[in-house]
C-alpha positions in Angstrom: 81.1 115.0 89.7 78.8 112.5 91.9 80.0 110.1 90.0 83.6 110.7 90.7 82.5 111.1 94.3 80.8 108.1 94.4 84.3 105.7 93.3 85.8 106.6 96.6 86.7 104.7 98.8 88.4 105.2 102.5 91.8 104.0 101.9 91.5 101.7 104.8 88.9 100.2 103.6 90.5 99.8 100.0 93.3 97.9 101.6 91.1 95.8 103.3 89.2 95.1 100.5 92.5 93.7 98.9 93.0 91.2 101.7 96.2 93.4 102.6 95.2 93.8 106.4 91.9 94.5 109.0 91.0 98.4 108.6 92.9 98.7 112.4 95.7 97.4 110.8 95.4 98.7 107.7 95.3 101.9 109.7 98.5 101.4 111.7 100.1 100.5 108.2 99.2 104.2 106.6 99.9 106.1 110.1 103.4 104.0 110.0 104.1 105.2 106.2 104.0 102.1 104.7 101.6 103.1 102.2 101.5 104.8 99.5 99.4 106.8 96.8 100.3 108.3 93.5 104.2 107.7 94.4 103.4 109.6 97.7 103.1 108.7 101.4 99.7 108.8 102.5 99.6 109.3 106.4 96.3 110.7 106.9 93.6 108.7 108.4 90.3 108.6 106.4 91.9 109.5 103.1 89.8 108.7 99.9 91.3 107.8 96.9 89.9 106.6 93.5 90.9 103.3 93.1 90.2 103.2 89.3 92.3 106.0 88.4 95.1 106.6 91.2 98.5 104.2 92.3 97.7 102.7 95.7 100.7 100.8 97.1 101.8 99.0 100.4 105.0 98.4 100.7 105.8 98.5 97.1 103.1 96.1 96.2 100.8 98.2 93.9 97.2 97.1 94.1 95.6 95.6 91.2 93.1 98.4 89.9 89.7 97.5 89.6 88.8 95.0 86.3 92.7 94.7 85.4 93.6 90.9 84.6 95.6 89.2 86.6 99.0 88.5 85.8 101.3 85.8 86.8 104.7 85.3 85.3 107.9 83.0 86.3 111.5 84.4 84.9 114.8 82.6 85.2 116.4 86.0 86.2 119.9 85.8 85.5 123.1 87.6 87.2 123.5 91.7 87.0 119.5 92.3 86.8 118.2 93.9 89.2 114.5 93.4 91.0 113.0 97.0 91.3 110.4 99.0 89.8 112.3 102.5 89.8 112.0 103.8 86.3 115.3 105.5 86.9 117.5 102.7 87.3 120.3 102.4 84.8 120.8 99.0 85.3 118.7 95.7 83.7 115.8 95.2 85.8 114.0 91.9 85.9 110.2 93.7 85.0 111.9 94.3 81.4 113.0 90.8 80.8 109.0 90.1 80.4 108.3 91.2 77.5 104.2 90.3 77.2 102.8 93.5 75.7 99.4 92.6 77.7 101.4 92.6 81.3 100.7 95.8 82.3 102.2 97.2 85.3 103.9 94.4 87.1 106.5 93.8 90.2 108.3 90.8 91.7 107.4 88.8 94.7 110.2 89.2 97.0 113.5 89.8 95.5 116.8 87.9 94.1 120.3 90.1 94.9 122.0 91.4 91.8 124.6 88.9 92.0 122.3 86.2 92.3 120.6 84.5 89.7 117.2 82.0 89.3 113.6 81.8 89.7 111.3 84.8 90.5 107.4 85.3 90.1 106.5 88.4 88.6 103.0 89.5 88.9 100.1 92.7 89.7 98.4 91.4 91.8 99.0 92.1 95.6 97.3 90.0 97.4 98.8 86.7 95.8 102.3 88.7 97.2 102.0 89.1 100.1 100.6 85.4 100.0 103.4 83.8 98.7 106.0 86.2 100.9 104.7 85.8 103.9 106.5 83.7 106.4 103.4 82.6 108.0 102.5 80.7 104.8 105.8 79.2 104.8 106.1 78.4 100.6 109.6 76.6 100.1 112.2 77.8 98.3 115.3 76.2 96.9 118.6 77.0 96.0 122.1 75.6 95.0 125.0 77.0 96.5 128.7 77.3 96.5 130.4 78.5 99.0 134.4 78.7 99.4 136.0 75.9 100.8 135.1 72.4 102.5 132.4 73.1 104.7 132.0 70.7 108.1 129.3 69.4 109.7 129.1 71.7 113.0 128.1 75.0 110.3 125.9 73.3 108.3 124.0 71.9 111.6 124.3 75.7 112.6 122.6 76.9 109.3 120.2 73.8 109.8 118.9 75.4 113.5 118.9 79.1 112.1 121.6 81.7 113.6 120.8 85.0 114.4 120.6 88.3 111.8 119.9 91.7 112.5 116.6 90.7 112.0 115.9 88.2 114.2 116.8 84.4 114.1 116.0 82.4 111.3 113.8 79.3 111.2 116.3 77.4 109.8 116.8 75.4 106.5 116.7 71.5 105.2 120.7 71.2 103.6 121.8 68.1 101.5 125.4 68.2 100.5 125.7 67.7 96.9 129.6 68.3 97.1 132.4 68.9 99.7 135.8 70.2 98.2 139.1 71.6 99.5 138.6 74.8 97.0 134.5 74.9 97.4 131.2 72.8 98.6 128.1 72.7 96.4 124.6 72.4 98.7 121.2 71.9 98.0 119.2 74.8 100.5 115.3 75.0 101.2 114.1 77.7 103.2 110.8 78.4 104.4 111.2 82.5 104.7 113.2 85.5 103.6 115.2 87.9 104.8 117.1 89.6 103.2 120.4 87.8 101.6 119.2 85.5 104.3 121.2 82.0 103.2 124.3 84.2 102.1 124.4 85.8 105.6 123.5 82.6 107.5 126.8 81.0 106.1 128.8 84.0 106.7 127.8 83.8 110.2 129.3 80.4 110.4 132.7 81.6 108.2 131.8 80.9 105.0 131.4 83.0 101.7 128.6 82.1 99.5 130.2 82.7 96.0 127.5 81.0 93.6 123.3 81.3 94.5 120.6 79.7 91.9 117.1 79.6 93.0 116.2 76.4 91.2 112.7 76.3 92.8 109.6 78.4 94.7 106.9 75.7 95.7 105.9 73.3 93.2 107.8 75.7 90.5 111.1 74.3 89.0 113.7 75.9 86.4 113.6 72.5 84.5 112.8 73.3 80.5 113.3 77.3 81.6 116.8 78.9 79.9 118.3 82.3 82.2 117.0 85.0 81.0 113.6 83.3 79.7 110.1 83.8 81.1 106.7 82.0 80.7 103.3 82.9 82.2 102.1 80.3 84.9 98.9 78.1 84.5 96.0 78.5 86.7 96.7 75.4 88.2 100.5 76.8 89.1 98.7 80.0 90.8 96.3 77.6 92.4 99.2 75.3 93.8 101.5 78.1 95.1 98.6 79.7 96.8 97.1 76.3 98.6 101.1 75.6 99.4 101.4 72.5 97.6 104.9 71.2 96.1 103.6 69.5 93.3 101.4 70.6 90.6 100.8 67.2 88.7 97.3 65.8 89.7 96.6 63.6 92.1 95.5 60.0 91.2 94.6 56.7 92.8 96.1 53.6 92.5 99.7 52.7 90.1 101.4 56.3 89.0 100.2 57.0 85.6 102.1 59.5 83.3 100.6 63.1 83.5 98.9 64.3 80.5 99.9 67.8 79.2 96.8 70.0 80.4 94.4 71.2 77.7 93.9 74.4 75.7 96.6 77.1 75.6 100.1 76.6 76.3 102.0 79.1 79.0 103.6 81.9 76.3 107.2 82.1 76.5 109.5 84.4 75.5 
């Protein structure tokens, strides 16, 4: 029994611990309901929990129990899955497409629409989330896009200086025009952020209808060599590039460009 006693933790403290927030924060997060533990809302300050044996999550991210090994996975989620954890949904959901037997629990960072289809990290670990989510860190994401009809110049400088959502105004986007039709335009987006159906709402707002979205790339990360529907687990050096926010994984060298050698020891597995 004091040993039981003795694995727990204040719940503020555990999400601290994480890198999820300062225990004032973390604080304001629980008394907000953002937080919560064994699939329930935990609201009381100076709650203990057992971090080994019970489900701690913030804002569904679930934290990484104690001695678990990280996970990091990158699927080319294709259109009609679904990113969500609900063990009810009837639907394909993106979690299932990875079918390691070692992965363990795991979620997406962020989410791609049903309708939309591309690149999306999978992972359990939290705290390399929220890193990669957050705004603040600003890790560039790419997509190709079709919207309906000829697009001109005044939206797409409009999409370029952000427009305003429910949410707020967003930071804008770099756009290169790959294609301008009567019947459709194909475009090249980057964003920095992410709300929600951010670049389909951002062209609706200047009157056009995104038809077609394809994350092709999330920092350094591309979909070249990675069929829809297939997954591969990232390198260290991947994790390490996303989290330091570079856009290129090869390694640096001096002088002429010299052709990267394929890094040693075992291969990503793929599905």
């Amino acid at each position: 029994m004091a040993e039981e006693s003795n694995r727990l933790v204040r719940l503020n403290k555990l999400l601290a611990d994480h890198g999820v927030a300062s225990r004032r924060a973390a604080d304001q997060l629980i008394v907000a309901g953002k937080v919560s533990v064994d699939g329930e809302p935990a609201t009381e300050l100076g709650l203990r929990v057992d971090p080994e044996k019970q489900r701690v999550e913030i804002d569904g991210f679930v934290l990484k129990p104690r001695g678990a090994r990280r996970r990091y996975y990158l699927l080319n989620k294709p259109a009609g899955v679904v990113c969500t954890n609900e063990p009810r949904e009837s639907r394909p959901r993106a979690v299932d497409l990875v079918t390691d037997p070692q992965k363990g629990r795991i979620y997406t960072v962020g989410r791609l629409d049903e309708s939309s289809q591309g690149l999306i990290l999978l992972t359990n670990d939290g705290l390399f989330a929220n890193r990669i989510m957050h705004p603040r860190y600003g890790v560039q994401k790419t997509y190709m896009v079709k919207v309906k009809g000829e697009i001109d110049d005044k939206a797409l400088q409009r999409v370029r200086e952000g427009v305003h959502l429910s949410e707020g105004r967003t930071a804008g986007a770099r756009i290169l025009v790959e294609k301008r039709g009567r019947e459709h335009s194909i475009l090249t987006v980057t964003i920095r952020e992410g709300m929600n159906r951010e670049i389909r709402r951002s062209f609706a707002q200047v009157g056009f209808k995104v038809v077609d979205l394809r994350r092709t790339r999330i920092g350094p990360l591309t979909d070249r060599g990675l069929k829809t529907g297939k997954w591969r687990e990232l390198e260290r050096r991947e994790v390490d590039a996303l989290v330091s926010g570079e856009t290129e994984t090869a390694p640096k060298t001096r002088g002429p460009r010299k052709r990267a050698s394929p890094p040693r020891g075992r291969r990503p597995r793929r599905s």
